[in-house]
C-alpha positions as CSV (number, residue, x, y, z in Angstrom):
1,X,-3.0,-1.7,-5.1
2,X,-5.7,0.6,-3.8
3,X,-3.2,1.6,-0.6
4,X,-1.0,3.2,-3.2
5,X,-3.9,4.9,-4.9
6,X,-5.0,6.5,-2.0
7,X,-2.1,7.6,-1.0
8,X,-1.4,5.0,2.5
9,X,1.7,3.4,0.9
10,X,4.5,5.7,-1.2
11,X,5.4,2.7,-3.3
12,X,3.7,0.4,-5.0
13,X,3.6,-3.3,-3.1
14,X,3.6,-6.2,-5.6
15,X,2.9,-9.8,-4.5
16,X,4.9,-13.0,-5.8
17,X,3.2,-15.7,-7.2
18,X,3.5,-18.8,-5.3
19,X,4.7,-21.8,-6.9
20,X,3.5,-25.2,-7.0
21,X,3.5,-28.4,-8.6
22,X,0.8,-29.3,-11.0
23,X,-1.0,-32.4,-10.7
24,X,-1.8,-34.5,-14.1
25,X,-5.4,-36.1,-13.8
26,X,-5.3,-39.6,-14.9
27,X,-8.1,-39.9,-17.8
28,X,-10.6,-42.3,-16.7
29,X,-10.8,-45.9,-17.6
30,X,-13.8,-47.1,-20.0
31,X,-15.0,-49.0,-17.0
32,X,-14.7,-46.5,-14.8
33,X,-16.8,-44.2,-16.7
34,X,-19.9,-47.0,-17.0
35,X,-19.4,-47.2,-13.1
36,X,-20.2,-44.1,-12.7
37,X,-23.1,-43.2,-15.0
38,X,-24.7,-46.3,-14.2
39,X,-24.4,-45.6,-10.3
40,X,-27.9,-46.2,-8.8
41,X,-28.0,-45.0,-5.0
42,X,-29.6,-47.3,-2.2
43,X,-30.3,-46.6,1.0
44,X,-31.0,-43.6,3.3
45,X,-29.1,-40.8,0.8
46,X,-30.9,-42.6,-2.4
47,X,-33.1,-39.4,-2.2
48,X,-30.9,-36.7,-1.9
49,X,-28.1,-37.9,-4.5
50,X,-30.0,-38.4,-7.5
51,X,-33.6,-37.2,-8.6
């Protein structure tokens, strides 16, 4: 750590990683997928969603 390097701490701090759970994605469904790329915006965000 740079305190250590520069002489502010006299030992070197370490931190602990902190642990978590991992989350699994579910792969998407075939359907899901044509859902999406086929996804045609109406309305008043039509022009700022796809161009």
């Amino acid at each position: 750590m740079w305190l250590h390097a520069e002489g502010q701490l006299k030992e070197k701090t370490t931190v602990p990683l902190v642990k978590f759970e991992r989350l699994v994605l579910q792969p998407l469904k075939p359907e899901q997928v044509k859902m999406i790329v086929t996804f045609k915006p109406t309305g008043a965000n039509r022009y700022g969603t796809h161009r």
